[in-house]
Backbone bond lengths (Angstrom), bond angles and torsions (degrees), N, CA, C in turn:
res aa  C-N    CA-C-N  psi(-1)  N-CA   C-N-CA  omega(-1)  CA-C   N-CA-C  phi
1 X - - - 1.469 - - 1.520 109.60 -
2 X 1.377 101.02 132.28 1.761 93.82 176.72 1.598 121.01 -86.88
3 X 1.133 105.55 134.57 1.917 117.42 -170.19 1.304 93.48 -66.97
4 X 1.518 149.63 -1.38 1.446 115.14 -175.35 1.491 123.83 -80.08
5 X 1.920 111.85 0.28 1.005 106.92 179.66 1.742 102.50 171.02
6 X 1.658 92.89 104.93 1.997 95.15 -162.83 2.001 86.45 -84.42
7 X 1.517 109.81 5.29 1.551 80.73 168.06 1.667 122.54 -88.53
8 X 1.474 112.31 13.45 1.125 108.29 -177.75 1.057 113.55 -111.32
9 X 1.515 118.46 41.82 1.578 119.50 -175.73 1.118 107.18 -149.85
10 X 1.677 122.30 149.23 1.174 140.54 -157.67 1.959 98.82 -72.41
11 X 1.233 92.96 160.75 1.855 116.94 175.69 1.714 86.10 -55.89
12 X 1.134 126.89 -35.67 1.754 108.38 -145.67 1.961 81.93 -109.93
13 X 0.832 126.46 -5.67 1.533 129.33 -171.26 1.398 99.54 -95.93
14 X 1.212 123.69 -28.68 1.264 140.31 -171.56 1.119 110.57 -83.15
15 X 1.513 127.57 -63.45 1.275 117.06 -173.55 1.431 116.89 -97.12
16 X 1.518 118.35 29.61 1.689 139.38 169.18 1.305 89.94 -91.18
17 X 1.695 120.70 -52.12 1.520 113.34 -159.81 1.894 95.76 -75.94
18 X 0.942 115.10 -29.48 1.581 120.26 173.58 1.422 114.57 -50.57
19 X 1.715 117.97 -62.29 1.299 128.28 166.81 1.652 123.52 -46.46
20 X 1.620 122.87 -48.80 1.195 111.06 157.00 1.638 155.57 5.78
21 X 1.204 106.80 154.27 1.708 92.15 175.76 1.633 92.29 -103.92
22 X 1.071 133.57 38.99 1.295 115.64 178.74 1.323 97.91 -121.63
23 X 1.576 112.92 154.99 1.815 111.57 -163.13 1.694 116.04 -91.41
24 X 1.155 112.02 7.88 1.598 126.31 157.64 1.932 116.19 -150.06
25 X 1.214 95.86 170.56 2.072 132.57 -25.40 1.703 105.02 -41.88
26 X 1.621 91.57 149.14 1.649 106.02 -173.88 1.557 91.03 -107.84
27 X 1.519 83.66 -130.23 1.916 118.63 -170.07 2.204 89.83 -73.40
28 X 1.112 122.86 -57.96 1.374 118.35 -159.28 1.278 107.82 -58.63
29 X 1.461 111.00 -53.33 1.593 107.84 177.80 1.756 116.24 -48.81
30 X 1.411 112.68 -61.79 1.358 119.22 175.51 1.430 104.48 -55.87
31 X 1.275 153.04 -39.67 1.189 126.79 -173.81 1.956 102.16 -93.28
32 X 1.405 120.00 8.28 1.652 112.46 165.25 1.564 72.15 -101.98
33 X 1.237 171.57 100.19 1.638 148.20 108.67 0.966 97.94 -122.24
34 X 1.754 111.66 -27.42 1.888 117.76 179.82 1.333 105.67 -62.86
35 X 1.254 126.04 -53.07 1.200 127.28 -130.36 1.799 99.98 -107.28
36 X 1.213 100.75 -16.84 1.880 122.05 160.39 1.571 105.26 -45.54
37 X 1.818 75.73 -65.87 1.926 82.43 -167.27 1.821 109.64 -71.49
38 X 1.448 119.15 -0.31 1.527 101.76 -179.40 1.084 90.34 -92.02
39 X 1.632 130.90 -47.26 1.788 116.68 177.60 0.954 121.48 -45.91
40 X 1.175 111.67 -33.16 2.272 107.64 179.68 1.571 89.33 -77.44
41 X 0.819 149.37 -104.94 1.226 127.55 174.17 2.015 133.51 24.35
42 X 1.338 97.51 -50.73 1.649 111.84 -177.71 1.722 85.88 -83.94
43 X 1.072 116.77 -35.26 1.442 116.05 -169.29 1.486 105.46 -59.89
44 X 0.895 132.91 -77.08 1.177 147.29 148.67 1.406 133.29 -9.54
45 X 1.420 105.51 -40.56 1.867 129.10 160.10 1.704 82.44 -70.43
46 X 0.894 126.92 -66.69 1.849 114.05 -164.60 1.208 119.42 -50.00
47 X 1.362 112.82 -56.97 1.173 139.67 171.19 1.329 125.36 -22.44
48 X 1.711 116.05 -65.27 1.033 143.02 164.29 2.079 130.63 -78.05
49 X 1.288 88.05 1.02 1.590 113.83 165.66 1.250 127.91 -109.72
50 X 1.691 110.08 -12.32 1.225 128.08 177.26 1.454 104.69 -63.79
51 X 1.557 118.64 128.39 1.448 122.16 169.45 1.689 106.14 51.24
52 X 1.287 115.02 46.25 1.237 122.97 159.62 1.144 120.86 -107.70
53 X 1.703 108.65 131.19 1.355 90.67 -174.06 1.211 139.86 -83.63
54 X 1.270 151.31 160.88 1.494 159.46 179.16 1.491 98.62 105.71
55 X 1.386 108.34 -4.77 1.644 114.07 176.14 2.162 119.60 -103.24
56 X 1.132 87.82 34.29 1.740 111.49 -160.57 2.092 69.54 -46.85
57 X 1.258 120.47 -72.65 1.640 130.37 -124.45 1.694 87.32 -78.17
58 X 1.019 126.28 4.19 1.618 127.28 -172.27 1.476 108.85 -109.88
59 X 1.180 127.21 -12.71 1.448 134.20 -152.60 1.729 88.16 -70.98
60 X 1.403 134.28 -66.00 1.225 147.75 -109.44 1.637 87.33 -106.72
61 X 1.273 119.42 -19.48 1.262 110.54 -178.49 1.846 102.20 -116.99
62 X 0.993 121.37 4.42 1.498 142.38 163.72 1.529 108.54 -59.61
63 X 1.740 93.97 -57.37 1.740 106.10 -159.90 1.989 84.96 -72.61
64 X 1.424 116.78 -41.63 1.246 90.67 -171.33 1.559 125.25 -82.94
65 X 1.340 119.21 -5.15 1.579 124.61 157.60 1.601 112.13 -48.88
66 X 1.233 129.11 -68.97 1.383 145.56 -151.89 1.277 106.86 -42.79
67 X 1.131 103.56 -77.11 1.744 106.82 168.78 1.244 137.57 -42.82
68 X 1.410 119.27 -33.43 1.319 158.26 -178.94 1.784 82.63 -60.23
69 X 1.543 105.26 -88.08 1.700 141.55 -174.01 1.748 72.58 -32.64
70 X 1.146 131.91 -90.76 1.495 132.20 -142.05 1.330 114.05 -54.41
71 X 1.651 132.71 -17.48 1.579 138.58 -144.46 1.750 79.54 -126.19
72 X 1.527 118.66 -25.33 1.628 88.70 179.81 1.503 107.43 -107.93
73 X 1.443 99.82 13.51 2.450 83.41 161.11 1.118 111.27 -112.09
74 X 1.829 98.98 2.24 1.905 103.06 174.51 1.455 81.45 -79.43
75 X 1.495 145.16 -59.05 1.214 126.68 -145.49 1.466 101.21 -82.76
76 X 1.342 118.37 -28.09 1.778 114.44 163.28 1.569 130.77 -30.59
77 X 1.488 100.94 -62.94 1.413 119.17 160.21 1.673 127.23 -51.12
78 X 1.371 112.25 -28.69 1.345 116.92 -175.40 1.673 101.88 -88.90
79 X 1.652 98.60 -39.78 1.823 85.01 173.05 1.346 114.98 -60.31
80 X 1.135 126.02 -29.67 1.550 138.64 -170.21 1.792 98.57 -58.33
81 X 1.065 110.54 -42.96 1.760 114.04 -173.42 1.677 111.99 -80.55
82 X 1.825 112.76 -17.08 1.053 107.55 -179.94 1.174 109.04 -115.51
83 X 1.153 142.22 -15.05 1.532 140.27 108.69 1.596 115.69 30.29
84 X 1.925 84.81 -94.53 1.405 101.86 172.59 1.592 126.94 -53.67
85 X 1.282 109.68 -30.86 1.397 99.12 169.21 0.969 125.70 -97.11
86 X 1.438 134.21 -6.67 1.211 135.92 155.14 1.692 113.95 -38.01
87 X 1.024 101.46 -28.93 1.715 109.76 -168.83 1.482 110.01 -56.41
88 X 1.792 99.84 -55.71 1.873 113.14 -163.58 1.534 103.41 -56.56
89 X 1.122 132.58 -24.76 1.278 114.53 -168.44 2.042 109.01 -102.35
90 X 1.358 94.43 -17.42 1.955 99.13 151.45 1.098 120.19 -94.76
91 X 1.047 130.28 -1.91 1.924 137.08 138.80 1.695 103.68 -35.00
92 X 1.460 102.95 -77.69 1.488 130.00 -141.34 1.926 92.15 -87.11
93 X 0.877 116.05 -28.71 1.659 119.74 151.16 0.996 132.99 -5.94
94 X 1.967 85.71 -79.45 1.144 102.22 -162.07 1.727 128.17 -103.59
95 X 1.686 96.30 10.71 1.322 136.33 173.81 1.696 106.02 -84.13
96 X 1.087 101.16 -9.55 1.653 93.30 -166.17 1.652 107.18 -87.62
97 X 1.571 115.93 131.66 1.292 124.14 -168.73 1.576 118.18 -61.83
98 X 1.250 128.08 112.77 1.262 149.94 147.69 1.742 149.08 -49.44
99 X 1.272 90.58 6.38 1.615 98.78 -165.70 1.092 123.91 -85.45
100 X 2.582 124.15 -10.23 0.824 97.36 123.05 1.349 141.61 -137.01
101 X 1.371 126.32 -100.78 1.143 127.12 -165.77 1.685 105.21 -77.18
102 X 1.775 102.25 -54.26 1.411 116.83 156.99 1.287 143.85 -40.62
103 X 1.516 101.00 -42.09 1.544 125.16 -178.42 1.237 99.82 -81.81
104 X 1.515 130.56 -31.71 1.778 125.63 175.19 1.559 109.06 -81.13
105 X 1.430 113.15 -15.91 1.675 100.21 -174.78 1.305 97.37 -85.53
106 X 1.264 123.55 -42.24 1.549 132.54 -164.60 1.828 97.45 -69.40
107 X 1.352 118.32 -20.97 1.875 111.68 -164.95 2.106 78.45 -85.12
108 X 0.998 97.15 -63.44 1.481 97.34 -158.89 1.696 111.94 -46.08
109 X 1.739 116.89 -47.64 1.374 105.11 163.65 1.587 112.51 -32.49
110 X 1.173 101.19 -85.87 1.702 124.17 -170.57 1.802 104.58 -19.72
111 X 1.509 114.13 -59.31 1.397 156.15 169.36 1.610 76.54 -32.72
112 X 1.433 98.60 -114.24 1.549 112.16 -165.51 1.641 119.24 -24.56
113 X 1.885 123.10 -21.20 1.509 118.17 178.94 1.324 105.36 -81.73
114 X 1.279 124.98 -46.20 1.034 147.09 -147.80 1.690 102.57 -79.37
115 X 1.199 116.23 -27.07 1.741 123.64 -179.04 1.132 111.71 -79.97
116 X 1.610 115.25 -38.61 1.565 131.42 172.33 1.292 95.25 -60.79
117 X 1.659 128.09 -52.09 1.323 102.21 -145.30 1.404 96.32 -90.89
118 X 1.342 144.31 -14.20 1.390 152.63 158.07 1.531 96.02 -24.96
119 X 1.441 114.67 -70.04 1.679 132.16 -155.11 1.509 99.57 -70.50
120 X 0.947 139.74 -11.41 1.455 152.29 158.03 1.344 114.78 -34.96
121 X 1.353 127.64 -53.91 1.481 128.67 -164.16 1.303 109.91 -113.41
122 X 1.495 120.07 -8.05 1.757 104.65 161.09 1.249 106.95 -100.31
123 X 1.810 133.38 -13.90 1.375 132.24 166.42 1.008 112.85 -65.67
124 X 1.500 129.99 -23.51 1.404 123.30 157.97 1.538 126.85 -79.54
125 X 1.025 98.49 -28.74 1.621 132.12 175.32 1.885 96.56 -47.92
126 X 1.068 91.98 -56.43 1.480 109.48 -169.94 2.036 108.17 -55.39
127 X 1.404 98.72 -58.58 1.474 127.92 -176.64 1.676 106.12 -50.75
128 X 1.517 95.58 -36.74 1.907 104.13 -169.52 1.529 86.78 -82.52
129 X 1.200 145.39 -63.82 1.316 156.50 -156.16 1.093 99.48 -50.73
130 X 1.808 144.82 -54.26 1.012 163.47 -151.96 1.417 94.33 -79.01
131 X 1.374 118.48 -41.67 1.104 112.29 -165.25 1.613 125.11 -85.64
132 X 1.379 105.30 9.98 1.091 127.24 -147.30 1.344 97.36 -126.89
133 X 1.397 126.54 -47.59 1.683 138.45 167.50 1.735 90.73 -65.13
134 X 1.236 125.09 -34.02 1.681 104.81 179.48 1.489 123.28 -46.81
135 X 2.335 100.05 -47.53 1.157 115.66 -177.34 1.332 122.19 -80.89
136 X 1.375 113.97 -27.24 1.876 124.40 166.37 1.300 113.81 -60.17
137 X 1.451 115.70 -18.68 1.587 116.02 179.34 1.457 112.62 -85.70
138 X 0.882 97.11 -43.14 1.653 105.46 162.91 1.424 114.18 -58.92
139 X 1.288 137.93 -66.11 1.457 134.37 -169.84 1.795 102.49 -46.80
140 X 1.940 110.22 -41.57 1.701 82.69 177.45 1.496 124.19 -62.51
141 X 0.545 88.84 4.71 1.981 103.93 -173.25 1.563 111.00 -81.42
142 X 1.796 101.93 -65.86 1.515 113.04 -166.54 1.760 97.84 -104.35
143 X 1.171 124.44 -36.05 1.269 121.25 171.32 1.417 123.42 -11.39
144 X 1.187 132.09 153.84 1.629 145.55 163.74 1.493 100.82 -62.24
145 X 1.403 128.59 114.26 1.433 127.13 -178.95 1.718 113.52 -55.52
146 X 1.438 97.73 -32.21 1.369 107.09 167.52 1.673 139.96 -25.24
147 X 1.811 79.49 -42.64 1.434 115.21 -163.42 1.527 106.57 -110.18
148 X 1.206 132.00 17.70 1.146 125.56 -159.60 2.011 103.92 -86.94
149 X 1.378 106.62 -37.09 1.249 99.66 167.08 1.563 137.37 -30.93
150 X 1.822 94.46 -54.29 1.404 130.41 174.69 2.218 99.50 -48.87
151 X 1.382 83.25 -74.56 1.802 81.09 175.22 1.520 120.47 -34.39
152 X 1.598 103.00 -59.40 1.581 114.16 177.59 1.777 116.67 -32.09
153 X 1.542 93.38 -48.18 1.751 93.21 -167.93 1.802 89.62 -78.58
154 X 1.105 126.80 -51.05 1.244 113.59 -169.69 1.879 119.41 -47.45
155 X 1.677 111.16 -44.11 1.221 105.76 145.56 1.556 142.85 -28.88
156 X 1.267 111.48 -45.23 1.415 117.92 -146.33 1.930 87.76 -102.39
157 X 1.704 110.86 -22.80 1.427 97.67 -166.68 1.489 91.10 -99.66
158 X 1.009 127.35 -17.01 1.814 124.44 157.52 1.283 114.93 -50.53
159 X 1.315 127.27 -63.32 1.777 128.28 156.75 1.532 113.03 -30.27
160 X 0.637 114.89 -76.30 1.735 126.72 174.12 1.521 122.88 -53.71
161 X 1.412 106.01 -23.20 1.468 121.94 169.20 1.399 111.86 -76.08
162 X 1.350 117.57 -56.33 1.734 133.79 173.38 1.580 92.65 -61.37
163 X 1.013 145.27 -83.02 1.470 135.95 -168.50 1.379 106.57 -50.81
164 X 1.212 175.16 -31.33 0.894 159.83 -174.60 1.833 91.62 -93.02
165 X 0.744 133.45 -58.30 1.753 125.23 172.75 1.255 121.70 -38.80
166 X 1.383 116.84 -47.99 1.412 121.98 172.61 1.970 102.25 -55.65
167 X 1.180 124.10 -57.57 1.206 113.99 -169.24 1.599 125.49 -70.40
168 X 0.923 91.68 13.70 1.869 108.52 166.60 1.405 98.46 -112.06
169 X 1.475 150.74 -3.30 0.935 111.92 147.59 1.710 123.21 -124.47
170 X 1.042 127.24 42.79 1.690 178.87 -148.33 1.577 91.75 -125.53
171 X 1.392 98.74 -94.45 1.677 109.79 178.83 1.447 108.87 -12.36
172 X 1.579 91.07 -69.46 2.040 101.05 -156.37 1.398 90.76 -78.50
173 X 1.241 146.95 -61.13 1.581 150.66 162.96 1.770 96.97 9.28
174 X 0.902 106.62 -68.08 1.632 134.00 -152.69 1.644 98.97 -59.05
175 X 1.243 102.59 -39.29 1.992 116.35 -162.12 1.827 104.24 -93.02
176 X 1.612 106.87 0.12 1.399 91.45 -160.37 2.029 92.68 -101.14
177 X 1.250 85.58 162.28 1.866 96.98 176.23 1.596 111.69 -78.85
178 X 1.432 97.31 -26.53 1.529 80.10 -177.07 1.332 118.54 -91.18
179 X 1.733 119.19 112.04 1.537 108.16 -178.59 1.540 126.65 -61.55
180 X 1.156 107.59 -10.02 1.856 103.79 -146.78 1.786 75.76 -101.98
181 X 1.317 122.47 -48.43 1.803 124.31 -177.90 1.997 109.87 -40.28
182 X 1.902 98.26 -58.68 1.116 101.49 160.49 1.533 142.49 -19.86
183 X 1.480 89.44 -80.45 1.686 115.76 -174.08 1.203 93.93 -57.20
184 X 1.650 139.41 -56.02 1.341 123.84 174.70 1.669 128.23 -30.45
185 X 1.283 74.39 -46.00 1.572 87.94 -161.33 1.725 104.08 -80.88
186 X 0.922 116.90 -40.17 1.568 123.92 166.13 1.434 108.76 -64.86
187 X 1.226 131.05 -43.08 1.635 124.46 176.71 1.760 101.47 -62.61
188 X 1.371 116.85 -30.79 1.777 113.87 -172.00 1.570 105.16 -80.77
189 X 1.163 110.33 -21.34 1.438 126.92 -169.67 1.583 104.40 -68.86
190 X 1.171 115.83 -58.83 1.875 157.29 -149.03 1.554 77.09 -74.42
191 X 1.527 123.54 -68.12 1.259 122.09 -151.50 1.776 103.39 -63.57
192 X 1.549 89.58 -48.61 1.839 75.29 -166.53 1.448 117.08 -99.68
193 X 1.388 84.42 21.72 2.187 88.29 158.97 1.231 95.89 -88.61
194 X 1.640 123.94 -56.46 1.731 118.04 -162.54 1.786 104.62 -58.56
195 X 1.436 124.22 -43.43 1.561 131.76 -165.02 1.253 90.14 -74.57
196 X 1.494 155.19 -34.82 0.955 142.79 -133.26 1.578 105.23 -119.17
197 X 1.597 104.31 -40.33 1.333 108.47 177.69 1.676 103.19 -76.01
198 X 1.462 111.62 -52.23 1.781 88.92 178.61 1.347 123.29 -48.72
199 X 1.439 112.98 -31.33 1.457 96.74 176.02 1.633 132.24 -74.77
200 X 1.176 112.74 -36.62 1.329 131.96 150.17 1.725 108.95 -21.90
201 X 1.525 92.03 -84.32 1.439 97.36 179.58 1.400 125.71 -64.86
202 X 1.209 110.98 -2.92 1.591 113.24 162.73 1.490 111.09 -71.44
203 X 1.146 113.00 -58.69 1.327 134.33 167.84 1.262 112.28 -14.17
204 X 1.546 103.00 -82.57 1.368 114.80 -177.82 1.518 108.26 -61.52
205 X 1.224 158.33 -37.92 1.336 151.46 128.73 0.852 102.72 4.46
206 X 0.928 130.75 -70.02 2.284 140.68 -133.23 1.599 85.26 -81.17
207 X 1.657 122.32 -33.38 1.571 109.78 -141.68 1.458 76.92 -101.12
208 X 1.559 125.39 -37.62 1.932 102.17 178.45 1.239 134.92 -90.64
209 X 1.305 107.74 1.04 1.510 116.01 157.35 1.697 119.94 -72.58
210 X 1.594 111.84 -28.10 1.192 121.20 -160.64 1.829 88.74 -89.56
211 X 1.056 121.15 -7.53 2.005 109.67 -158.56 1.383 102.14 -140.63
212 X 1.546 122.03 -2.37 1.451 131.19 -171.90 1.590 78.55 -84.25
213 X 1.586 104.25 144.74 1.579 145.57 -173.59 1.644 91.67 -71.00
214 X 1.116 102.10 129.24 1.722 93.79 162.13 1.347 106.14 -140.71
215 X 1.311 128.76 149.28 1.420 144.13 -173.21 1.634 110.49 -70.78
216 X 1.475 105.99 123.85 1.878 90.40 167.69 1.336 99.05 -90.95
């Protein structure tokens, strides 16, 4: 599959290049493709709640989701492409010969840019996702009850979207020399997996308690 752009490839092209022995697209792409498809999803909860009636008091904050919903699985998809290329140059890194004194200062520079710039597109990855469990939390609320299922999965693959993002940049976190760059970046990480996933997973709570079958 060619890296210049996994948005130009089919669902079944996608997860062939996923299945592969080749090391992209990995974990980052699939957890920006997850979290694509739960925003189109919220889109769609809007969409279909828009100017519905018994939903008069939801309209006004509807019109301002949509757009919102549409600009963050366009930017979902684009992390997904830089993601993937973030990779080739921590490939070629960590290939670089070491034997000596020179050749180890020069791997570890190279090493140490290249880990940062890896952690780049699921730390944002992360930030867009978050932003996205803000607006899915809301739709169980104002949403079409109709549709509440629809919300539910979009919840639950936002949780699962942010956790699998966070651990791509955990991974590289771990390999870099600089501790204090790290720990930053792992303390920003930490925060908006825990804030992001409780809310998420609240979310999705709220929507199967509210639609789970119960016996009279």
């Amino acid at each position: 599959m060619s890296h210049d752009s996994f948005q130009e490839h089919s669902v079944t092209e996608l997860t062939d290049a996923l299945a592969s022995r080749e090391p992209t697209p990995g974990g980052g792409v699939a957890s920006a493709t997850a979290a694509a498809v739960a925003v189109a999803l919220g889109e769609m909860v809007t969409r279909l709640t828009a100017n519905k009636k018994g939903y008069e008091n939801a309209q006004e904050a509807l019109r301002e989701y949509l757009p919102k919903l549409e600009a963050i699985r366009a930017r979902l998809l684009e992390l997904a492409d830089e993601d993937g290329k973030a990779f080739i140059p921590l490939s070629k890194a960590y290939k670089l010969p070491r034997k000596t004194e020179e050749e180890k200062a020069y791997r570890n520079s190279v090493l140490e840019e290249a880990l940062r710039r890896a952690c780049e597109p699921p730390e944002y990855m992360m930030e867009t996702i978050c932003e996205a469990i803000d607006i899915v939390d809301d739709l169980t609320r104002i949403g079409s009850t109709m549709l509440m299922s629809d919300v539910g999965a979009a919840a639950t693959l936002l949780s699962s979207a942010l956790r699998a993002a966070c651990l791509n940049v955990f991974i590289n976190a771990r390999s870099m020399k600089d501790t204090d760059y790290a720990t930053g970046l792992v303390s920003r990480t930490q925060s908006m997996l825990e804030d992001g996933c409780n809310k998420a997973d609240a979310a999705y709570t709220r929507v199967e308690r509210g639609i789970r079958w119960r016996k009279n």
